[in-house]
TORDRENVEX-824312 format. One line per field, with one value per residue: residue number from 1; residue in three letters; x, y, z of N, C-alpha, C, O in turn. Coordinates in nm, 3 decimals, always signed. Layout:
<nodes>
k: (NUM, ...);
r: (ALA, ...);
nu: (X, ...);
nv: (Y, ...);
nw: (Z, ...);
cau: (X, ...);
cav: (Y, ...);
caw: (Z, ...);
cu: (X, ...);
cv: (Y, ...);
cw: (Z, ...);
ou: (X, ...);
ov: (Y, ...);
ow: (Z, ...);
</nodes>
This chain:
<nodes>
k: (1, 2, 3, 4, 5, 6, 7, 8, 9, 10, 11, 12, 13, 14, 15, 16, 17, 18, 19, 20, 21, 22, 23, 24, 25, 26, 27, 28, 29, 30, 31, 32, 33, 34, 35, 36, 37, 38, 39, 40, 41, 42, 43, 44, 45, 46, 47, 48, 49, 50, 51, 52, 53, 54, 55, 56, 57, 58, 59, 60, 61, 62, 63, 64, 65, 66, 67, 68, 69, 70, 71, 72, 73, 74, 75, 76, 77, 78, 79, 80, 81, 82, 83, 84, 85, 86, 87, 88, 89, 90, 91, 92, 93, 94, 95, 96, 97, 98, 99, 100, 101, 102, 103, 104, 105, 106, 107, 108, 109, 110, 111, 112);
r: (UNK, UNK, UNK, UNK, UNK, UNK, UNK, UNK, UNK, UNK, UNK, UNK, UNK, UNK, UNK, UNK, UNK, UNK, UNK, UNK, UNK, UNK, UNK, UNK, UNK, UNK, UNK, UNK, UNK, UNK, UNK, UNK, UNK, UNK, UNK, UNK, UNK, UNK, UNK, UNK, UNK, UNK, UNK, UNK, UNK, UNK, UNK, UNK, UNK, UNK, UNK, UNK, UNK, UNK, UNK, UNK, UNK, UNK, UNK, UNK, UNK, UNK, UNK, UNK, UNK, UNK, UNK, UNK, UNK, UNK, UNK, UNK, UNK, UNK, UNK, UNK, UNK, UNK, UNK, UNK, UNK, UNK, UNK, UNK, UNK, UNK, UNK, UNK, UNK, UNK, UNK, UNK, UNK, UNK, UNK, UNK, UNK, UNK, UNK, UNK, UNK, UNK, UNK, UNK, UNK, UNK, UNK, UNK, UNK, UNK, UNK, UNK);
nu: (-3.276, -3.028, -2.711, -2.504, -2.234, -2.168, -2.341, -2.157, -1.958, -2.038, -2.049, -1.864, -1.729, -1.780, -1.668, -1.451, -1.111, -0.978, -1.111, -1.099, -0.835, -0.812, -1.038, -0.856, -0.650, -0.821, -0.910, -0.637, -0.575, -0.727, -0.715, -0.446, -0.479, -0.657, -0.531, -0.308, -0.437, -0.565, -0.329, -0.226, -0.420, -0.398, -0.110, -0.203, -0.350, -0.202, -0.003, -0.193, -0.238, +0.018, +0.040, -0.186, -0.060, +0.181, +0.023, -0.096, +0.161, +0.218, -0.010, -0.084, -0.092, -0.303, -0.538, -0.553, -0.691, -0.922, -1.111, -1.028, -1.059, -0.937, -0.855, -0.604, -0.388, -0.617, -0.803, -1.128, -1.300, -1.381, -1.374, -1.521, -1.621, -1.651, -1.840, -2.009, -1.807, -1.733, -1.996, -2.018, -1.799, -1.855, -2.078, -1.982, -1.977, -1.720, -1.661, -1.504, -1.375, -1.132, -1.022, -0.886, -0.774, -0.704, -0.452, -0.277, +0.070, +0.170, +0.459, +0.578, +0.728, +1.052, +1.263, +1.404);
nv: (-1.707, -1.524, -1.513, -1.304, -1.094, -1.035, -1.264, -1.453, -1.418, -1.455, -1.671, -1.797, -1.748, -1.932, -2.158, -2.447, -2.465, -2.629, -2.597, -2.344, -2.288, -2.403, -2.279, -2.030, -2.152, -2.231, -1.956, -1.828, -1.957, -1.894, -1.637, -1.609, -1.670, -1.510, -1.277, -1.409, -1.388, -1.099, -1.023, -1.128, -1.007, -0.766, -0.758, -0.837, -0.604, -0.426, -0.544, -0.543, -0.263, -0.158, -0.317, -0.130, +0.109, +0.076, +0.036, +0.301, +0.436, +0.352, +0.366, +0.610, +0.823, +0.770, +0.787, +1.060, +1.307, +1.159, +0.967, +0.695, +0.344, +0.103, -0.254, -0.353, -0.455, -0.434, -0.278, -0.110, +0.090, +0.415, +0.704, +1.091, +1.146, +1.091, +1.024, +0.859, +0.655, +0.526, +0.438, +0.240, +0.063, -0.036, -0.148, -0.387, -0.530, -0.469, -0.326, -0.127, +0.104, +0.175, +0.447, +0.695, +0.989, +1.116, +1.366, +1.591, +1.605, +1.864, +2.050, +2.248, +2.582, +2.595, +2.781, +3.101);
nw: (+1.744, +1.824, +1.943, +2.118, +2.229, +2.507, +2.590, +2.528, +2.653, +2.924, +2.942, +2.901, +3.153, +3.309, +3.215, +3.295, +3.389, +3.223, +2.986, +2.942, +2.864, +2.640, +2.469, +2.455, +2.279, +2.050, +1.987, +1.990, +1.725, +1.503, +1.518, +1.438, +1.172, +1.043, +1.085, +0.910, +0.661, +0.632, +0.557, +0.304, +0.170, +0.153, +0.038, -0.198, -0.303, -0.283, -0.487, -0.723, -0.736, -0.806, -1.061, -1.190, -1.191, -1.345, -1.573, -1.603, -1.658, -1.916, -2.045, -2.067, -2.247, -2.469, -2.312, -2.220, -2.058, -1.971, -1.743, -1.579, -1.527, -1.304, -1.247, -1.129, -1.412, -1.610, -1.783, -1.702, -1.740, -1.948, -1.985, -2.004, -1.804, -1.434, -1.272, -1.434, -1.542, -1.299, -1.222, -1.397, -1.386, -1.123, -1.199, -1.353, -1.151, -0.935, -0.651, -0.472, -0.717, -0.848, -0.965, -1.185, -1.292, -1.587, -1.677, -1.830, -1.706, -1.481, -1.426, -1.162, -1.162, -1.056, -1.050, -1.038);
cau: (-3.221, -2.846, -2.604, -2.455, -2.077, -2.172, -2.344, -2.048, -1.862, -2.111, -2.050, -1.700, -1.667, -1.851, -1.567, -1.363, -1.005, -0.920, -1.190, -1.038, -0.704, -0.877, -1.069, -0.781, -0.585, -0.885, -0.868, -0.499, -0.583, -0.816, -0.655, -0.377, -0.581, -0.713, -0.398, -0.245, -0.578, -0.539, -0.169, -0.258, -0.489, -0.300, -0.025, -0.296, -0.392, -0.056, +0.011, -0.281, -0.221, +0.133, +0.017, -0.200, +0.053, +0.227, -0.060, -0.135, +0.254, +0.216, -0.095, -0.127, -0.157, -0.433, -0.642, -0.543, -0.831, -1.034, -1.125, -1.008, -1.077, -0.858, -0.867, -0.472, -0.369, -0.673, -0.890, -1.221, -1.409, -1.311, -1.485, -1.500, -1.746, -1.622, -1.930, -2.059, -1.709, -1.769, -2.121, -1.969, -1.713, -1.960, -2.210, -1.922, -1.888, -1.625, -1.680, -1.432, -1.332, -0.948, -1.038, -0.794, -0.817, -0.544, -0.440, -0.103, +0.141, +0.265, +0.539, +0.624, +0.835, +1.110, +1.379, +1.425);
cav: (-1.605, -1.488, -1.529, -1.174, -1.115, -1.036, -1.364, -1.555, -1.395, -1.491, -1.830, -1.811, -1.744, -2.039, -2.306, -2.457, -2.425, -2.699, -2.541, -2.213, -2.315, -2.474, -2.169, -1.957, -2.197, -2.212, -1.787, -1.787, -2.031, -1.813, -1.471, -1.580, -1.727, -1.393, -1.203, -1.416, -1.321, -0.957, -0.962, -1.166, -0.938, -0.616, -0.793, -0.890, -0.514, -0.341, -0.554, -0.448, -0.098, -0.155, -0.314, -0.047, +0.224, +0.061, +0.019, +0.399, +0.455, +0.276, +0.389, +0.782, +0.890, +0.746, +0.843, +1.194, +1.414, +1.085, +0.929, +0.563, +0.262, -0.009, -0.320, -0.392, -0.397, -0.410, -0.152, -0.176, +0.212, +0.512, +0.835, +1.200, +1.215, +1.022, +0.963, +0.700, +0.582, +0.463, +0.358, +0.123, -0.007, -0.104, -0.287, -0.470, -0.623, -0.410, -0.290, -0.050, +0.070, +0.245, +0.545, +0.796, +1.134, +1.117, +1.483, +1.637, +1.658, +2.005, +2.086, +2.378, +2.629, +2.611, +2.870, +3.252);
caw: (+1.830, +1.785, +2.058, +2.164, +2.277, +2.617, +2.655, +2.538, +2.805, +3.050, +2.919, +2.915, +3.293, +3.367, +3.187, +3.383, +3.343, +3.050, +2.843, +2.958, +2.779, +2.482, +2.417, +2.401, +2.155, +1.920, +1.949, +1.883, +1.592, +1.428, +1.507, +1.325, +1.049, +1.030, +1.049, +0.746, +0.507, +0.593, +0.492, +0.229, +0.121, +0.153, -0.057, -0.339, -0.296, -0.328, -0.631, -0.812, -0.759, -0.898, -1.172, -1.216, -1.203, -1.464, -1.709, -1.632, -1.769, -2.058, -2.162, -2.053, -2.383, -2.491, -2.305, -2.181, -1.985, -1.921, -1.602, -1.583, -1.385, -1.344, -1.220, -1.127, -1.487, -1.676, -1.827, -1.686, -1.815, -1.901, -2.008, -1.940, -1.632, -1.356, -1.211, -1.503, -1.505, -1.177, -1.256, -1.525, -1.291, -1.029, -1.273, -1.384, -1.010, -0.877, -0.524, -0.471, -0.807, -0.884, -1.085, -1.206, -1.416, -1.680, -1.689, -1.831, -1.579, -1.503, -1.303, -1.100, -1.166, -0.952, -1.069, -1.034);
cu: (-3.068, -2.825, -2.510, -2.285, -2.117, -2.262, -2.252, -1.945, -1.897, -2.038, -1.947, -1.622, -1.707, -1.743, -1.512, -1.190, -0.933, -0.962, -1.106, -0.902, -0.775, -0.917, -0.999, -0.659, -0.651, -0.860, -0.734, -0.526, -0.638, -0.754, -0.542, -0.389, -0.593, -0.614, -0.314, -0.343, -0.582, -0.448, -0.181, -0.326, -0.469, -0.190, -0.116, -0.337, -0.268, -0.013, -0.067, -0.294, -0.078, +0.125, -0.064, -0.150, +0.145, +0.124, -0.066, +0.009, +0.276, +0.138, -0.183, -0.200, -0.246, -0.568, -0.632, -0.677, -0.927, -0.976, -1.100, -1.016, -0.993, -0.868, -0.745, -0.449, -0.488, -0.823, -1.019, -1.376, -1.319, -1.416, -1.442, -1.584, -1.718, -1.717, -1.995, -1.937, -1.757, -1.899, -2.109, -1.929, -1.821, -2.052, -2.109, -1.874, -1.776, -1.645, -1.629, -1.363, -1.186, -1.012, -0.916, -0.825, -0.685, -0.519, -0.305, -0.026, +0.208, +0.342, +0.586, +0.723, +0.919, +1.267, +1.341, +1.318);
cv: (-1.608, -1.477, -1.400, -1.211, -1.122, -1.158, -1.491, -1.484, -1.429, -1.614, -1.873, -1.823, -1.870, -2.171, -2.315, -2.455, -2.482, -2.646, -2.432, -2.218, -2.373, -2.386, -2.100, -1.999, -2.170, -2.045, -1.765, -1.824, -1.940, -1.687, -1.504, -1.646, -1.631, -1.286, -1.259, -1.375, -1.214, -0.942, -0.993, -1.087, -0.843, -0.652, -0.767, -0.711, -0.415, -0.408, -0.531, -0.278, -0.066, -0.145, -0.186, +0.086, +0.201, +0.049, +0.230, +0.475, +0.417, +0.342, +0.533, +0.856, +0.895, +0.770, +0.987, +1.309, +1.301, +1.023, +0.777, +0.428, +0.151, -0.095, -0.429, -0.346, -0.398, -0.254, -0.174, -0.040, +0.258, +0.575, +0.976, +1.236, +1.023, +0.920, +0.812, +0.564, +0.518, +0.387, +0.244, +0.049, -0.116, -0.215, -0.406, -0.591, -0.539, -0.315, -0.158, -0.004, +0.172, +0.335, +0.610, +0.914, +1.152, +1.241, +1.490, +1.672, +1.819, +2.035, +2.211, +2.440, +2.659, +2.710, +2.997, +3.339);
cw: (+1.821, +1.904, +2.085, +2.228, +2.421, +2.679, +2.631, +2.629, +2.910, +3.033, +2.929, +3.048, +3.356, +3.308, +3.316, +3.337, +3.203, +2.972, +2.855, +2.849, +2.676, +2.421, +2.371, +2.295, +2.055, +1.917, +1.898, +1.712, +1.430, +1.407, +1.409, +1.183, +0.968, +0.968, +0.910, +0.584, +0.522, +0.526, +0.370, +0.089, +0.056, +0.054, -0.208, -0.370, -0.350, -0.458, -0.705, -0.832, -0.855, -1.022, -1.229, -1.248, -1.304, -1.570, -1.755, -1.689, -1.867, -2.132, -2.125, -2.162, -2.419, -2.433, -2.176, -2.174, -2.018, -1.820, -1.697, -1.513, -1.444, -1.282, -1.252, -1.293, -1.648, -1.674, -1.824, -1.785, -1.812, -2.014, -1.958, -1.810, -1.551, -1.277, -1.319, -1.518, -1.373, -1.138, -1.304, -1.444, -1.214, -1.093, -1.367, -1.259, -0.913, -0.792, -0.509, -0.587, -0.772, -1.002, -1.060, -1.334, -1.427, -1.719, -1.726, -1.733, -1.582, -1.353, -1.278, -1.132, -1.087, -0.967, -1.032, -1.129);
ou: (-3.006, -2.911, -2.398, -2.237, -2.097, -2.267, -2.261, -1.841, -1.817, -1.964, -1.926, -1.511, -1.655, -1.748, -1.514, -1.174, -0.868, -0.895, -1.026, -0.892, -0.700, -0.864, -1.020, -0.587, -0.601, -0.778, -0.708, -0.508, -0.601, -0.741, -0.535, -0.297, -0.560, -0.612, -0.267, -0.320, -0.611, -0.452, -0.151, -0.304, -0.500, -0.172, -0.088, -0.354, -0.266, +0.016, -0.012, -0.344, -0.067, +0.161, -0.006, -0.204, +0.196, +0.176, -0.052, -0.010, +0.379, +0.165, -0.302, -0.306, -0.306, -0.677, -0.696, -0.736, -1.019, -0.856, -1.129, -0.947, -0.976, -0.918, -0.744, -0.478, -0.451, -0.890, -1.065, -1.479, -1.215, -1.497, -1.344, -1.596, -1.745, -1.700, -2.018, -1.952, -1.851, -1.911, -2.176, -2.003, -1.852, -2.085, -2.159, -1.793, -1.771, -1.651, -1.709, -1.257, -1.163, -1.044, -0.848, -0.889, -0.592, -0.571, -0.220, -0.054, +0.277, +0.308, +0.634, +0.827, +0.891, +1.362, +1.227, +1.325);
ov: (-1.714, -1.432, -1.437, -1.320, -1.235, -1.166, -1.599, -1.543, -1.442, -1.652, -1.989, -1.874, -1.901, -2.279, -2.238, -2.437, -2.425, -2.623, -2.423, -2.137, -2.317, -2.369, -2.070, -1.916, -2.105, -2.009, -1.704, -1.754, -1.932, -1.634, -1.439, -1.662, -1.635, -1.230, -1.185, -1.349, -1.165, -0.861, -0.901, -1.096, -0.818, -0.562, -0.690, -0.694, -0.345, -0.329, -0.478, -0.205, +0.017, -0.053, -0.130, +0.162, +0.300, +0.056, +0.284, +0.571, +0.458, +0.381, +0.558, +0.916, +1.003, +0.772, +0.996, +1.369, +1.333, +1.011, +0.748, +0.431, +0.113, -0.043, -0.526, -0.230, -0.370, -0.183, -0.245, -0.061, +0.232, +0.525, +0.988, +1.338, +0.908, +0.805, +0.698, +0.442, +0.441, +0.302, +0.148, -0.043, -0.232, -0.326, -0.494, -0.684, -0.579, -0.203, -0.067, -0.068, +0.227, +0.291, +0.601, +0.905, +1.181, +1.254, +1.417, +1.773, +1.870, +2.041, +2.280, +2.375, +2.760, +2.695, +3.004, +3.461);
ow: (+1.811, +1.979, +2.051, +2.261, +2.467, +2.802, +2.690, +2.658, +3.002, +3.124, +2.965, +3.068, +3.464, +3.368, +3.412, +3.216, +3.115, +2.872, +2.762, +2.757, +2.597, +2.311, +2.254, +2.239, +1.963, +1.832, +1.794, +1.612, +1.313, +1.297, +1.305, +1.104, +0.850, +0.859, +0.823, +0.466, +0.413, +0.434, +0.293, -0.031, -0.061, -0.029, -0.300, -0.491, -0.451, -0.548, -0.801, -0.917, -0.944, -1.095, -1.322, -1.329, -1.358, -1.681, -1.864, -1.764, -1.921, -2.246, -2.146, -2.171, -2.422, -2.490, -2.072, -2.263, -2.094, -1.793, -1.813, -1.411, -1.560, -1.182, -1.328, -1.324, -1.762, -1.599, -1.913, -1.849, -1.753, -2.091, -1.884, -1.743, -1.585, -1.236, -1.280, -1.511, -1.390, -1.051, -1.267, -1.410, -1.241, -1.053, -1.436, -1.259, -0.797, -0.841, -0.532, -0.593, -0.664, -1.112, -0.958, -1.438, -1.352, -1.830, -1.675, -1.668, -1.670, -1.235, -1.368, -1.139, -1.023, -0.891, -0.986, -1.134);
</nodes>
């Protein structure tokens, strides 16, 4: 049987005050446990996209009007139909994959 939040609150009202302060050290302890493996995370996350953003300037050319997945700066699929791209990705392990559709850039005309 699993232990529910609302009966560790029951349970919680019932310490007495030392536990009361003990409890909420171990919670700080953890929260910011917690809080350094998100940031952590989010770091590890923003540099793989970097890297990625530089692989996809490097290597545009090559593969111009295909979908691409990356994995920071490696090349994990790529193809013209996004959807097997992303099939690939996935059966390679990769959860969330980073696709992109390598298209010619065109910029607006902004004169008269």
């Amino acid at each position: 049987m699993q232990t529910t939040l609302e009966q560790i609150i029951e349970g919680v009202k019932t310490l007495p005050f030392e536990d009361l302060n003990r409890l909420r050290e171990v919670i700080d302890e953890e929260t910011n446990c917690k809080q350094k493996e998100k940031q952590a995370n989010l770091k590890e996350r923003i540099a793989k996209f970097k890297r990625a953003e530089k692989w996809l300037a490097e290597n545009r050319e090559k593969y111009m009007n295909q979908w691409v997945c990356l994995e920071g700066d490696k090349l994990i699929a790529h193809g013209t139909d996004a959807l097997e791209v992303d099939r690939w990705a996935k059966a390679a392990g990769i959860e969330a994959p980073f696709l992109e559709h390598i298209v010619e850039e065109k910029y607006p005309f902004g004169g008269w």
